[in-house]
LUMMI-917772 format. One record per residue (C-alpha): residue in three letters; x, y, z; residue number from 1. Coordinates in steps of 0.05 Angstrom, whole numbers, plus 5000, padded with zeros to 4 digits. Each point is the difference from the previous one (the first is absolute). Example, Ala and Ser with C-alpha at 12.3 -4.5 7.8 and 13.67 -1.06 7.14 Angstrom:
BEGIN
+-------+------+------+------+---------+
| selum |   px |   py |   pz | drenlum |
+-------+------+------+------+---------+
|   ala | 5246 | 4910 | 5156 |       1 |
|   ser | 5027 | 5069 | 4987 |       2 |
+-------+------+------+------+---------+
// end
This chain:
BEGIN
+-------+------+------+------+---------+
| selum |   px |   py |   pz | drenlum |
+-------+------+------+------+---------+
|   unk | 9045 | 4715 | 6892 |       1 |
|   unk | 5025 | 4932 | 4973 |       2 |
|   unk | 5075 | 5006 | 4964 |       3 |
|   unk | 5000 | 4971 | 4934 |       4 |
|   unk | 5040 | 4937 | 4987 |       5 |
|   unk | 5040 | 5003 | 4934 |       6 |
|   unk | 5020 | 4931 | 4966 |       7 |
|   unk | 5045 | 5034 | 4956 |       8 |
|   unk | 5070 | 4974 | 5030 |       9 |
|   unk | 4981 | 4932 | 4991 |      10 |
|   unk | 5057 | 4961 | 4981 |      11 |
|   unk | 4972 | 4929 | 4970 |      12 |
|   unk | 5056 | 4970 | 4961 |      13 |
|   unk | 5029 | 4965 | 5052 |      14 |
|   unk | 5020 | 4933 | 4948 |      15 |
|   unk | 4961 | 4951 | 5050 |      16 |
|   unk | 4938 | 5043 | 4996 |      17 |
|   unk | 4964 | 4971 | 4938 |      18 |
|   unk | 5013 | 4926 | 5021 |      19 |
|   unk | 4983 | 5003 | 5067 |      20 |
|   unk | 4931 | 5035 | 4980 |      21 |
|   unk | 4991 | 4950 | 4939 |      22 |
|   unk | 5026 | 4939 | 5025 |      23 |
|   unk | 4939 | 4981 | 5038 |      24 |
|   unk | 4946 | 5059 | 4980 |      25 |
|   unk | 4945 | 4968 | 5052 |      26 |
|   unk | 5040 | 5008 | 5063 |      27 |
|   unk | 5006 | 5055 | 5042 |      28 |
|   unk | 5054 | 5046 | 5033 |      29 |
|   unk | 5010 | 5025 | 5064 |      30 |
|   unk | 5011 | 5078 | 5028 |      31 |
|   unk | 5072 | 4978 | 4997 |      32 |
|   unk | 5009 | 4964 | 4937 |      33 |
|   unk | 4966 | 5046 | 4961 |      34 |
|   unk | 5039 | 5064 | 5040 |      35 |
|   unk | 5065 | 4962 | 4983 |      36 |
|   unk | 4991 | 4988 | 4923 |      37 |
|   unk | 4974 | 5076 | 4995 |      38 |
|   unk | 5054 | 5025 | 5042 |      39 |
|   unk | 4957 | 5044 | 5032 |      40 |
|   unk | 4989 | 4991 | 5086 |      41 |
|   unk | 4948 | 4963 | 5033 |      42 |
|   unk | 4981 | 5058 | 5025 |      43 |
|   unk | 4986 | 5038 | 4921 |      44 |
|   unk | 4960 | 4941 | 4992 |      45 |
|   unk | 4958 | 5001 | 5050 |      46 |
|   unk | 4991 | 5062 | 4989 |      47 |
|   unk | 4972 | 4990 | 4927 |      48 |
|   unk | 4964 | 4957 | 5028 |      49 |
|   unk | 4958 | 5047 | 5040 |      50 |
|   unk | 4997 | 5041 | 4946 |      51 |
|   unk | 4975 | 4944 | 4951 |      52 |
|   unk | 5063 | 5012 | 4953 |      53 |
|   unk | 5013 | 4930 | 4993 |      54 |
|   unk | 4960 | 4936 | 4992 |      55 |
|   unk | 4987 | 4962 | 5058 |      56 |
|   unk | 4957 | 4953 | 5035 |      57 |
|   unk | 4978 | 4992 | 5064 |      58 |
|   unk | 5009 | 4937 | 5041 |      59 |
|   unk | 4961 | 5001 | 5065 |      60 |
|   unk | 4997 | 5066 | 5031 |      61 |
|   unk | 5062 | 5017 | 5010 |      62 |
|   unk | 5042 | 4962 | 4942 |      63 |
|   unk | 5017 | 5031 | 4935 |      64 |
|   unk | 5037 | 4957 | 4942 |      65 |
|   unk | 5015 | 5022 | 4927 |      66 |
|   unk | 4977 | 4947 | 4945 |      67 |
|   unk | 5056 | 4994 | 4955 |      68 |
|   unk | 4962 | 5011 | 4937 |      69 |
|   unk | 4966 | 5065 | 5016 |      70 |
|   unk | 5068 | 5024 | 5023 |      71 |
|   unk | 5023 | 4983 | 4935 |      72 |
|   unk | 4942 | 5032 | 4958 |      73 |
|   unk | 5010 | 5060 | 5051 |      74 |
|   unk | 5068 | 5012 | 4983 |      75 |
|   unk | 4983 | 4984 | 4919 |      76 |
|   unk | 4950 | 5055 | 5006 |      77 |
|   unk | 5054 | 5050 | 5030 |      78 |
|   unk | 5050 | 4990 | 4945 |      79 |
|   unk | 5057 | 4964 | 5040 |      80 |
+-------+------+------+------+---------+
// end
């Protein structure tokens, strides 16, 4: 039986956290930019991502990066 993952301790208001997911809303972030600005681990993250509790895409098999803007609408949609 799978554990479910709670998003509830998110803690987004980190003061670079709008800019850096605004300043450029077509690029894309990496496991550990994205990890770093929600202060959450790599490994929460990939975790979410397994679970599809975060937007992703995939790039190649095996590569996994976050486009800014869904990110963005993600977190809009979550209230933080």
């Amino acid at each position: 039986m799978r554990k479910s993952i709670g998003l509830g301790h998110l803690r987004t208001s980190a003061p670079n956290l709008q800019a850096e997911l605004y300043d450029n809303p077509h690029d894309y972030l990496t496991y550990d930019e994205l990890a770093k600005l929600l202060r959450v681990s790599v490994r929460t993250l990939r975790r979410w991502v397994s679970f599809e509790k975060v937007p992703y895409v995939k790039i190649e098999e095996w590569h996994v990066r976050f486009p800014k803007s869904d990110i963005a609408a993600w977190l809009h949609t979550r209230g933080a």
